[in-house]
N, C-alpha and C positions, 0 to 999 in steps of 0.2 A: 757550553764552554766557549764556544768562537763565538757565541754573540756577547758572550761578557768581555772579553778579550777584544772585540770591535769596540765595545762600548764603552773601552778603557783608553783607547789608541786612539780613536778617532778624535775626541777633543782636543789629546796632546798635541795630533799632529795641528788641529785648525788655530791652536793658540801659538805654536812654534812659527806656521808660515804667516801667520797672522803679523808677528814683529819684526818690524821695518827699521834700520835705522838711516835716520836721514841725516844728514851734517850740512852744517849752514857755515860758510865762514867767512866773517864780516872783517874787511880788510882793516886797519888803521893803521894813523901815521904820528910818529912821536916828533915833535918839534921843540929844541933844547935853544933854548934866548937868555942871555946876561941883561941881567939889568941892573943898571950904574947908581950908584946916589943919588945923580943930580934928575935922575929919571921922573921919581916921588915928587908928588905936591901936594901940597894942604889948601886948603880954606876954612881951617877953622882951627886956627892959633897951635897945628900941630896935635890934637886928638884925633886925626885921621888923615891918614895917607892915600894918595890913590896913583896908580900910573896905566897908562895903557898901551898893551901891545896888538900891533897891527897884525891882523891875520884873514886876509883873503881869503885861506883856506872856508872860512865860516862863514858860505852865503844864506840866502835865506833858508832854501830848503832844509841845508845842515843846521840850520839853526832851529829850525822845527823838529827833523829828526835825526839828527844827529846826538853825540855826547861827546862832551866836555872833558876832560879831568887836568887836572893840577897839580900839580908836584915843588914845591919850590925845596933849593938845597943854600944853606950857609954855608957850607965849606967845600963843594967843588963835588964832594962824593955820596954825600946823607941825603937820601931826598924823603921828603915829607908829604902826603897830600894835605887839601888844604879841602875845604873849611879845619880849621884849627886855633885852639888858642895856644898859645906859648907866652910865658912869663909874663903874664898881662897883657898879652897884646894879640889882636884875635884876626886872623892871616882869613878873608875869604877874595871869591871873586864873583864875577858874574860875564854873560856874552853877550852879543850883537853882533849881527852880521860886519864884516869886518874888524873885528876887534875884541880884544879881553881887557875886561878892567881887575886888577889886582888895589887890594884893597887892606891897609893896615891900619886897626883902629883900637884904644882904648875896650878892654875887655868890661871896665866897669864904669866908662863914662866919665870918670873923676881927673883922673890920672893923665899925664900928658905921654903922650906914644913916643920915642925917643927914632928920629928918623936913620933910617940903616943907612951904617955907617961904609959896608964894603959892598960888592960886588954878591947880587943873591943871582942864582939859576934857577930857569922855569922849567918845566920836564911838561910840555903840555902833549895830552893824548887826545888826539881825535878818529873817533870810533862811529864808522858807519853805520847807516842802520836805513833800513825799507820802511815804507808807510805800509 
């Protein structure tokens, strides 16, 4: 009976001391930027927009392991992330070390992008990370 009783215990206990928890927590920083109308430019007759915002924060390293995210809001309070399309118009972006490019374009190519008319906010999140 006590070697069945050993040979019941003894696993439970090597799988209980066995689990580890470990916590990892990867700092980030939110950065909130207005951008104007006259921010946006085209070169190509208005089926695409583009602006870019300066951000030091993303040198190179960060820019290899680092991440991105995007959030823009129309009205001060709704914020959206982005890759997105909305009413035909398809809201992405991309990085490089200093800088974000925001990018408004024709969801299907045809249709001319109608350039924003008020004040949009960016909600960008920059999320550390180890190689």
């Amino acid at each position: 009976m006590k070697k069945l009783l050993f040979l019941l215990i003894v696993p439970a206990l090597m799988v209980l001391s066995s689990c580890q928890k470990t916590e990892y927590v990867n700092p980030n920083q939110t950065i909130l930027t207005d951008i104007v109308p006259d921010a946006w430019r085209s070169t190509d007759g208005g089926r695409t927009y583009t602006t870019l915002i300066s951000m030091p924060e993303i040198d190179s390293y960060f820019n290899d392991y680092g991440a991105v995210l995007v959030y823009l809001s129309f009205d001060g309070t709704t914020y959206e992330q982005i890759p997105q399309v909305y009413q035909g118009v398809a809201y992405s972006y991309n990085h490089v070390p200093g800088s974000i490019q925001l990018i408004l374009q024709t969801s299907d190519n045809n249709s001319t992008v109608i350039k924003p008319g008020g004040v949009i906010t960016a909600k960008i999140v920059l999320i550390q990370s180890q190689q």
